[in-house]
Rosetta silent file (secondary structure, phi, psi, omega in degrees, C-alpha in Angstrom):
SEQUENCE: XXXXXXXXXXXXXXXXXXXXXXXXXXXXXXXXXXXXXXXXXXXXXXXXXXXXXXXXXXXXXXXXXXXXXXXXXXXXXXXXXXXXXXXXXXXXXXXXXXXXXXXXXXXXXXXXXXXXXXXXXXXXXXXXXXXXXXXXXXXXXXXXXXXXXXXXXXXXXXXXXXXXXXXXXXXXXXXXXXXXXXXXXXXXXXXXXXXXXXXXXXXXXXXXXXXXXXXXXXXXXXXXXXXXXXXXXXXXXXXXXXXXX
SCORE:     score description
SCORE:     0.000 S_00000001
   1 L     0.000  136.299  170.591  169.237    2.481   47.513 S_00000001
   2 L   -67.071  156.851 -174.822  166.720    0.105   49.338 S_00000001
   3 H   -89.162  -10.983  134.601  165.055   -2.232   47.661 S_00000001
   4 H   -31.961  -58.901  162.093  161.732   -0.629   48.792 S_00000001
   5 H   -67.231  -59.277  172.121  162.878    2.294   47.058 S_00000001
   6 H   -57.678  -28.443  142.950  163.496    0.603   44.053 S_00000001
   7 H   -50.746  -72.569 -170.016  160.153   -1.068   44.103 S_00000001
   8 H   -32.020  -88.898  169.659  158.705    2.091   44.372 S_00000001
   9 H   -11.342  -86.373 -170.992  160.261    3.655   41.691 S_00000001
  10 H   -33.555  -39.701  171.001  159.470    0.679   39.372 S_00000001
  11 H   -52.316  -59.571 -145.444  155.687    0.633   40.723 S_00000001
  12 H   -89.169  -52.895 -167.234  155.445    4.530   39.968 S_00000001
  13 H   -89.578    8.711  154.783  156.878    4.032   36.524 S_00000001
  14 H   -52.651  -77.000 -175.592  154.376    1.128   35.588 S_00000001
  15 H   -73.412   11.903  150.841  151.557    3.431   36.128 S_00000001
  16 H   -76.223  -34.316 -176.175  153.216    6.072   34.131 S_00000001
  17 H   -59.748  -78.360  173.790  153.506    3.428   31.426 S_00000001
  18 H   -47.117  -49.709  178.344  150.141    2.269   31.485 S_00000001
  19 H   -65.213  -30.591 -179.423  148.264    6.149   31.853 S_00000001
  20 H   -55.370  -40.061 -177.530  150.262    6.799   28.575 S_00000001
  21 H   -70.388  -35.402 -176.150  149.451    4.003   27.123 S_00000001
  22 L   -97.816   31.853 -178.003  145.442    4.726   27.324 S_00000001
  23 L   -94.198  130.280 -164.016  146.391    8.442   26.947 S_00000001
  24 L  -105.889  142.142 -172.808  144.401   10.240   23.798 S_00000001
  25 L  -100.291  140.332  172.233  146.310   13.262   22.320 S_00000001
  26 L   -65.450  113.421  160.942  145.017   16.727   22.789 S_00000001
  27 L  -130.862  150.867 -176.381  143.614   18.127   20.328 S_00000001
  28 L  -112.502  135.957 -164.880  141.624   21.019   19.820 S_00000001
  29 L  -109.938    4.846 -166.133  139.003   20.848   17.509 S_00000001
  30 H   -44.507  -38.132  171.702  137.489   25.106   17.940 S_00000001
  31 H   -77.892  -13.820  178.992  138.211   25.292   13.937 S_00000001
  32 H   -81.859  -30.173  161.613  136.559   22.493   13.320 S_00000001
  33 H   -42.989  -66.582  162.885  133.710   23.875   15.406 S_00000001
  34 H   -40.292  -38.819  166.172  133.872   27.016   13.309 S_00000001
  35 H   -35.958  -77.255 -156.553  133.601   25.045   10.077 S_00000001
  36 H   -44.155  -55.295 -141.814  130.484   23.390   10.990 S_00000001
  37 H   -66.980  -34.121 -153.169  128.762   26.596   12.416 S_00000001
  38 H   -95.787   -8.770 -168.562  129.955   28.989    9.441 S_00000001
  39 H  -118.704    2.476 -129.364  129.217   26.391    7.184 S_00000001
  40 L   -74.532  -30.157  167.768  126.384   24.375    9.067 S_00000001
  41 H   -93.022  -40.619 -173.669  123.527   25.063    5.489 S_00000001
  42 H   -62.313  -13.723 -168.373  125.920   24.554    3.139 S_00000001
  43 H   -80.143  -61.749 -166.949  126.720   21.371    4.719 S_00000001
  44 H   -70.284  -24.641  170.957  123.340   20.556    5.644 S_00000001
  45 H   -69.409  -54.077 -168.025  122.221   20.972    1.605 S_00000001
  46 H   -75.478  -26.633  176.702  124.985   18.460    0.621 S_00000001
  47 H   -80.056   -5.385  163.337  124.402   15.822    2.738 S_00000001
  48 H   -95.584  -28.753  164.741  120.643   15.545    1.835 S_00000001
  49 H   -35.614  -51.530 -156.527  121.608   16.329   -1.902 S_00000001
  50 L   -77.600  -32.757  168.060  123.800   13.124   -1.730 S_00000001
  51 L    83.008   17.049 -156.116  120.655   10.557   -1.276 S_00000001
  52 L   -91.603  -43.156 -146.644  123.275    8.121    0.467 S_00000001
  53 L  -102.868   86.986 -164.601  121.482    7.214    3.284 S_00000001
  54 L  -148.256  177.903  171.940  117.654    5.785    2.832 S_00000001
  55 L    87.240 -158.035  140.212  115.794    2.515    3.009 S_00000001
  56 H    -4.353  -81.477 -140.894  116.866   -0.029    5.707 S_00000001
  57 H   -60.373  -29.183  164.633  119.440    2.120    7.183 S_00000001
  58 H   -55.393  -85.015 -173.245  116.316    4.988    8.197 S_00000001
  59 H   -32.034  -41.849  170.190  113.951    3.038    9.145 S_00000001
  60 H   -86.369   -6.708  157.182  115.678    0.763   11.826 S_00000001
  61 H   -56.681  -91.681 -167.799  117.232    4.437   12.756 S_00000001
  62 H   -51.980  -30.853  166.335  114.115    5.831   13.484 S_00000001
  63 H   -67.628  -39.185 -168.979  112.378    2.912   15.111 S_00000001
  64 H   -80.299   12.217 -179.955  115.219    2.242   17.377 S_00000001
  65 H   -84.510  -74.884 -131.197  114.660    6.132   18.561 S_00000001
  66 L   -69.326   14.063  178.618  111.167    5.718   18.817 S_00000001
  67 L  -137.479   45.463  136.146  111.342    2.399   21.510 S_00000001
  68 L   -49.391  -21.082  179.409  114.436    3.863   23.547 S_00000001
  69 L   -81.763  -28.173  178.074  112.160    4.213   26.710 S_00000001
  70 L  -101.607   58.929 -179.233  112.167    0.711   26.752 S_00000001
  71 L   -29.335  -38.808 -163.743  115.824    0.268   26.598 S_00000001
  72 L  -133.827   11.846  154.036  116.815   -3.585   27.124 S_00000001
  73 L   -81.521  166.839 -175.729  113.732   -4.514   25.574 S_00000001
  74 L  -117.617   53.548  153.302  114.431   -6.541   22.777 S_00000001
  75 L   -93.377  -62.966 -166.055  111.780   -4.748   20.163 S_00000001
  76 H   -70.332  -34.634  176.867  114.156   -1.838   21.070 S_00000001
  77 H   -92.357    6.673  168.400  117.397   -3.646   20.962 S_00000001
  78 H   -56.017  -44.929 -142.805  116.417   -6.020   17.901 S_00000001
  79 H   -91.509  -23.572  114.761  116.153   -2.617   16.241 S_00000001
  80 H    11.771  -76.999  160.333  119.270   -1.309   17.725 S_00000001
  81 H   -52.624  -65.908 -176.067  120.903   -4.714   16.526 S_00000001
  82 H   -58.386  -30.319  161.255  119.383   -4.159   12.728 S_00000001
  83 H   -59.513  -55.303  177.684  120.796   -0.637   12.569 S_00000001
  84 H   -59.213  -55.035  178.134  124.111   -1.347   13.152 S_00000001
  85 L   -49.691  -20.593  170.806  123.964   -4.185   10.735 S_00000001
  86 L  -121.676   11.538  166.272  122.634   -1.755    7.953 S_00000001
  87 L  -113.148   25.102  179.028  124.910    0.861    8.484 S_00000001
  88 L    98.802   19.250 -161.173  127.902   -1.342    7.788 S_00000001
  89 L  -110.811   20.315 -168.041  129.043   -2.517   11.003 S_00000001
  90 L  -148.576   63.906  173.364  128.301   -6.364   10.212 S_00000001
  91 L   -51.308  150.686  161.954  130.705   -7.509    6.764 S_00000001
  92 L   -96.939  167.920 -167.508  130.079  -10.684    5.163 S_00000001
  93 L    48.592  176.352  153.334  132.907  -13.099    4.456 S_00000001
  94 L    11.232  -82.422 -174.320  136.522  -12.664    5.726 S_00000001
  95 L   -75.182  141.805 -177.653  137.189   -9.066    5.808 S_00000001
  96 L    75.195 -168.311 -157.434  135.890   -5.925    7.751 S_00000001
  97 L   -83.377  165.235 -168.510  133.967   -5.627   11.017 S_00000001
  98 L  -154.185  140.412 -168.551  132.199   -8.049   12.588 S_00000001
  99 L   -80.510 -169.786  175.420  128.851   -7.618   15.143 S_00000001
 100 L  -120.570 -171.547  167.719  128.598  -10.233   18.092 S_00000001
 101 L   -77.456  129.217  173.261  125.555  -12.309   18.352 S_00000001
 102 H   -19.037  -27.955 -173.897  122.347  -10.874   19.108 S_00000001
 103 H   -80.115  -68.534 -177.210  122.547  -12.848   22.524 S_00000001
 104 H   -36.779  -66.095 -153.004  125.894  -11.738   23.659 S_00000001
 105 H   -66.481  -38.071 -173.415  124.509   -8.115   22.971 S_00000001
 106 H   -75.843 -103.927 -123.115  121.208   -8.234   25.179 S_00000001
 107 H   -39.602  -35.777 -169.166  122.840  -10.107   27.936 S_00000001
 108 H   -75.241  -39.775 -168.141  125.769   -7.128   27.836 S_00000001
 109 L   -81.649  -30.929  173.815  122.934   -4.081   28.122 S_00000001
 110 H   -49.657  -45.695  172.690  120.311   -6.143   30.715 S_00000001
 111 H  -131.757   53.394  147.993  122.362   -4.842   33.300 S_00000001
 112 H  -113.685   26.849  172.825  122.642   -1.419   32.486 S_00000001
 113 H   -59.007  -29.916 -172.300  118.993   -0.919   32.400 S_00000001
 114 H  -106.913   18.931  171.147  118.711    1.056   34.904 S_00000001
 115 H   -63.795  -61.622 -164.743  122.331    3.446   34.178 S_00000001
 116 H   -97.059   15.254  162.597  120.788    4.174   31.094 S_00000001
 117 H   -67.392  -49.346  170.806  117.071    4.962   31.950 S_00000001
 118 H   -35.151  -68.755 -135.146  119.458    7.042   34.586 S_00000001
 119 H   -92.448  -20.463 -172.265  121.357    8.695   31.564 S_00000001
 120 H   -68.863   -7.333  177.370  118.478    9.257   29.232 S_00000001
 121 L  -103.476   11.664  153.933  117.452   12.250   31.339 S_00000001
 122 L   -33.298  154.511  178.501  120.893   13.831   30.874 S_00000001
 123 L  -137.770  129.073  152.848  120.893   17.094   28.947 S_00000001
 124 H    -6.855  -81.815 -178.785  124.134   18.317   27.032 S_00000001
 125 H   -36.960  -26.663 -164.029  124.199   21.487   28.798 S_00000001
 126 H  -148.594   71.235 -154.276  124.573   20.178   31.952 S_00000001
 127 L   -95.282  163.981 -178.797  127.419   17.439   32.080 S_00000001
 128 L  -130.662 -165.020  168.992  129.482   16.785   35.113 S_00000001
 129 L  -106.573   -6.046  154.704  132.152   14.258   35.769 S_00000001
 130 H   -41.248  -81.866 -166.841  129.331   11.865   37.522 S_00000001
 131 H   -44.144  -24.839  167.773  127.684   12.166   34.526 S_00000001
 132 H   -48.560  -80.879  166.273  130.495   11.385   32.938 S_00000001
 133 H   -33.075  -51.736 -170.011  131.340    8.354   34.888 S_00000001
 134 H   -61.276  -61.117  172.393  128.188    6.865   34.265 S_00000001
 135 H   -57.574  -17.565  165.289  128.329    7.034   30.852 S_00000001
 136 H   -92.328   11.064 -179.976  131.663    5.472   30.562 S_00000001
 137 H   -84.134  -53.295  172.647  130.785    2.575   32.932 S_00000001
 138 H   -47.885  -48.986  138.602  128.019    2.078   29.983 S_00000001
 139 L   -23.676  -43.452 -156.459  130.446    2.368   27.420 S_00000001
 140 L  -107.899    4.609 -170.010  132.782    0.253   28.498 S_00000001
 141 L  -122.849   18.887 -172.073  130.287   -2.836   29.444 S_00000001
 142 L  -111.266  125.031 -161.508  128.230   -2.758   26.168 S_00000001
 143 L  -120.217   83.383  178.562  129.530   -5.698   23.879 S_00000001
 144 L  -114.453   -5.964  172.204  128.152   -5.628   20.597 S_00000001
 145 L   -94.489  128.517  171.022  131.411   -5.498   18.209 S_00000001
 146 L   -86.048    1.221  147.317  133.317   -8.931   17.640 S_00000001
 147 L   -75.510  158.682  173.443  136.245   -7.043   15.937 S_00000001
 148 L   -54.828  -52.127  179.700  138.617   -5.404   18.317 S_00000001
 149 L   -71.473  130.636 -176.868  137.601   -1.884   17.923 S_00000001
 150 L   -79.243  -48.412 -159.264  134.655   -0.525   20.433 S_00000001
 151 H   -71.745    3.417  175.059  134.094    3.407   19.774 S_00000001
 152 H   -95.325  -48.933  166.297  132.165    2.838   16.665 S_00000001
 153 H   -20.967  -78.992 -160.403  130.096    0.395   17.633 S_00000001
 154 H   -70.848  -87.455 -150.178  129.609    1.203   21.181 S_00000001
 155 H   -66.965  -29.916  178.873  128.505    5.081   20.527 S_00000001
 156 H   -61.908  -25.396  149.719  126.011    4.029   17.707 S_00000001
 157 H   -60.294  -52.864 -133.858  124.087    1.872   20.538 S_00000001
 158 H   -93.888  -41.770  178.589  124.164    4.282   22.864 S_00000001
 159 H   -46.994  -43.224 -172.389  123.170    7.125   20.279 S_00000001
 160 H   -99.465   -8.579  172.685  119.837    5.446   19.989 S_00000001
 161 H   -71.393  -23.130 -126.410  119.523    4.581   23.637 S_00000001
 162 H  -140.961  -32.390  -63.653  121.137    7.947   24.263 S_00000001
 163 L  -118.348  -36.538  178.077  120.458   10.527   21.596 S_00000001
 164 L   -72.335  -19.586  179.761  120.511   13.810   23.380 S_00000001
 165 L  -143.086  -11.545  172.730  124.059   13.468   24.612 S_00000001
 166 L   -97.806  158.199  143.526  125.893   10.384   22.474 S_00000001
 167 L  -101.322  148.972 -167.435  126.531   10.902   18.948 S_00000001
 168 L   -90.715  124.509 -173.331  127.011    8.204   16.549 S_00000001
 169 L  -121.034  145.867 -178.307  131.010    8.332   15.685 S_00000001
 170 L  -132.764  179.017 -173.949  132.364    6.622   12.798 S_00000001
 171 L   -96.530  -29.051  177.617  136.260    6.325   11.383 S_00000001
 172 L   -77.338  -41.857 -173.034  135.238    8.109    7.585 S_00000001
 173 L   -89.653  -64.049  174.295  133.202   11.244    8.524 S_00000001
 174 H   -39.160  -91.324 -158.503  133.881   11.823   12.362 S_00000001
 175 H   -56.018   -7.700 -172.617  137.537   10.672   13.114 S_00000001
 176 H  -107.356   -9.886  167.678  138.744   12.132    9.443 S_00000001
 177 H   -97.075   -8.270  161.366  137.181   15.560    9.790 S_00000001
 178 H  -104.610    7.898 -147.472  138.372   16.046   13.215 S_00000001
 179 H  -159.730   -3.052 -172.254  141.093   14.364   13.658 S_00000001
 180 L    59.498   -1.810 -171.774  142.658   14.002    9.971 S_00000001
 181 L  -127.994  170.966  149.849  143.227    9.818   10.483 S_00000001
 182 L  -149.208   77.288 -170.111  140.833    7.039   11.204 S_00000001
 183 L  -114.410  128.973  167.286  143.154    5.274   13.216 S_00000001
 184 L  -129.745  145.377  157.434  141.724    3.797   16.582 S_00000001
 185 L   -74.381  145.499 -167.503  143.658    1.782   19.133 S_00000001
 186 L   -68.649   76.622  158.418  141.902   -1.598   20.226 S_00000001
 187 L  -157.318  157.434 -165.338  141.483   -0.507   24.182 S_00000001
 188 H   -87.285  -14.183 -176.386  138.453    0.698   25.929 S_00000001
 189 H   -72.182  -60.821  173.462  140.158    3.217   28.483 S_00000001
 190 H   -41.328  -56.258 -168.852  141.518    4.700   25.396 S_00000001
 191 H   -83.162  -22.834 -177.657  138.593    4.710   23.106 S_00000001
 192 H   -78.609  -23.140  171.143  136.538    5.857   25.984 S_00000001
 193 H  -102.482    5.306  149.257  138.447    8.800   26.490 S_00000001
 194 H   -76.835  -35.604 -167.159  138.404    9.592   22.846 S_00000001
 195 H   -83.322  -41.033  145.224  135.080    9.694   22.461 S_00000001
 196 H   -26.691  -78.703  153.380  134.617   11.770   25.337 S_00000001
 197 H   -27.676  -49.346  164.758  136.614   14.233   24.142 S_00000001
 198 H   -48.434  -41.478 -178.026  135.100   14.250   20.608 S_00000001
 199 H   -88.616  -67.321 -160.060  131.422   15.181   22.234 S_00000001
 200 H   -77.218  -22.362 -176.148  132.610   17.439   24.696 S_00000001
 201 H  -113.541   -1.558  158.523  135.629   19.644   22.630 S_00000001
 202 H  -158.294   -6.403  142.743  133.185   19.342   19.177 S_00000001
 203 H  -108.199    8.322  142.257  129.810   18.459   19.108 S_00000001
 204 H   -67.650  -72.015 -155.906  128.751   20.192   22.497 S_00000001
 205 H   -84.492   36.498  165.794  129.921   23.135   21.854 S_00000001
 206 H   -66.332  -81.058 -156.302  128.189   22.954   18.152 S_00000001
 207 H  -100.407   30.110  152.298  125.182   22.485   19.551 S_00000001
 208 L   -66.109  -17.832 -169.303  125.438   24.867   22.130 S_00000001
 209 L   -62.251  133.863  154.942  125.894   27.742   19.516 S_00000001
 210 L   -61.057  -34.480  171.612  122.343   29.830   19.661 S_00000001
 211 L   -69.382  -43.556 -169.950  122.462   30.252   16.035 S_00000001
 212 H   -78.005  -29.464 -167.748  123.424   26.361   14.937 S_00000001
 213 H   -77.203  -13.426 -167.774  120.482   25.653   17.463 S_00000001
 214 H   -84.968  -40.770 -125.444  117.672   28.229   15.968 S_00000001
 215 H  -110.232  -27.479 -174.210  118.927   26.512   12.215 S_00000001
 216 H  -103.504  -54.693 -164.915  118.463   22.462   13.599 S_00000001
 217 H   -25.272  -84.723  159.555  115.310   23.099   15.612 S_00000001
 218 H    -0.369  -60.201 -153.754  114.077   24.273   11.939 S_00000001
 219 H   -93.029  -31.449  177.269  115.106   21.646   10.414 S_00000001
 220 H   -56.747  -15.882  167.961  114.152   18.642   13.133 S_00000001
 221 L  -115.724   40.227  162.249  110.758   20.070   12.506 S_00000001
 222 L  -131.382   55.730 -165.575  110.301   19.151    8.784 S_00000001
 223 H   -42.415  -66.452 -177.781  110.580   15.836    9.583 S_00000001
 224 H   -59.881    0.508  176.805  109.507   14.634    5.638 S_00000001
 225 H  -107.907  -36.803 -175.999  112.131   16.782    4.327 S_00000001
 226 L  -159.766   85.873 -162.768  114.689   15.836    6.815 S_00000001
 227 L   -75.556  -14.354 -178.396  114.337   12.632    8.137 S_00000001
 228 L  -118.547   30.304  161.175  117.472   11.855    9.634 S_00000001
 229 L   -81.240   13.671 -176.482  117.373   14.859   11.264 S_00000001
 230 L    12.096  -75.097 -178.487  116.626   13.576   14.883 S_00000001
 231 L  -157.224  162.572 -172.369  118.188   15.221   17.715 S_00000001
 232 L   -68.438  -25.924  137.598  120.486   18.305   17.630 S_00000001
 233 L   -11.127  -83.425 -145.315  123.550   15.663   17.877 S_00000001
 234 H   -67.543   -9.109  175.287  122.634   13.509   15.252 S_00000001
 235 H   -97.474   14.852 -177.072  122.416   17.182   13.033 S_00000001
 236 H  -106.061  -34.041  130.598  125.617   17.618   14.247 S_00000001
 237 H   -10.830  -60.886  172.111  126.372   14.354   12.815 S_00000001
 238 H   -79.686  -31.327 -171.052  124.894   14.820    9.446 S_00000001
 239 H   -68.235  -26.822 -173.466  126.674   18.048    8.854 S_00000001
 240 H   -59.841  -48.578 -174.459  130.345   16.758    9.438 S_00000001
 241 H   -84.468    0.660  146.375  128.988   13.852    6.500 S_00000001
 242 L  -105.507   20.148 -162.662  128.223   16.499    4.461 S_00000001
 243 L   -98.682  -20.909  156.325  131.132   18.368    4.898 S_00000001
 244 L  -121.129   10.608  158.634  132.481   15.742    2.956 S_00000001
 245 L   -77.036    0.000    0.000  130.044   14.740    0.549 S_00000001
């Protein structure tokens, strides 16, 4: 055999290594889609029943929605920055996850202002793999976790930057009701095509359903009753965490 040929070979089974290695197992999530939908009030009762989530962790929610037009300002990404930090994504001492510095974090998002002013007019319904693309260039350049793992982080910025097509993914509610684990591998190819996959195989076609869509409309418009009711995402979002409360 030439040693050309044997190069080859070796070349061709590199990148066989390497797509495996950032390759995310198939899974189908259509019962867990069925849960939510058949179960989508019963769901929707326990998670406001449960009282977990108030205080802090709303408020810097709801602010960082309402100054999203101004993306890479930093009234919107202080509040951005204060969210994550009060939903648990910033431990003290030793142990658990750890944010980056508020600096590091602007400096990563100034120049994707204008991807995501681009992405904020996305609509669910009507994703491509452009659309795609974009959002994983954005994904993959946003640095605000100082622990290894990205997809938790990373979609909970973008969810308030973002709201209409990221969802905020976490390893207790998200990755353990769809996925039975909350195991993530540290690499951004990887986590990026997980996450994908999570939004597009279970909360699109959620909140594509005509029925789950008549039942969050409803509820997104009793705003003092159901405040962390947002965007149809983020009710896609609550129901999963009350599917286990």
């Amino acid at each position: 055999m030439k040693l050309t040929d044997l190069y080859s070979q070796a070349r061709q089974a590199h990148i066989s290594v390497k797509r495996t290695a950032h390759s995310v197992k198939v899974m189908s999530y259509d019962d867990k889609v069925k849960n939510i939908l058949i179960n989508a009030e019963k769901y929707h009762q326990s998670y406001y029943k449960a009282e977990t989530f108030r205080g802090p962790s709303l408020y810097f929610h709801q602010r960082a929605l309402e100054t999203r037009q101004a993306p890479v300002s930093i009234s919107h990404l202080e509040y951005v920055y204060a969210t994550l930090a009060s939903w648990g994504m910033h431990r003290m001492g030793k142990g658990g996850s750890k944010m980056q510095s508020f600096l590091t974090f602007q400096r990563s998002t100034e120049i994707l202002q204008d991807k995501i002013v681009e992405a904020q007019k996305f609509n669910f319904h009507e994703m491509n793999e452009v659309k795609w693309g974009l959002l994983k260039e954005i994904f993959q350049k946003i640095n605000v976790m100082a622990s290894g793992t990205s997809l938790v982080g990373n979609s909970k910025v973008m969810h308030h930057m973002l709201p209409n097509i990221i969802p905020p993914i976490d390893r207790e509610y998200t990755l353990w009701f769809l996925r039975g684990n909350t195991t993530i591998k540290n690499d951004l190819d990887y986590e990026w095509q997980l996450m994908k996959g999570i939004i597009s195989e279970f909360f699109i076609p959620v909140a594509c359903d005509t029925g789950f869509q008549s039942k969050a409309e409803k509820w997104m418009a009793r705003k003092e009753e159901y405040p962390w009711d947002t965007s149809i995402l983020k009710v896609v979002d609550n129901l999963v965490i009350g599917s286990k409360k």
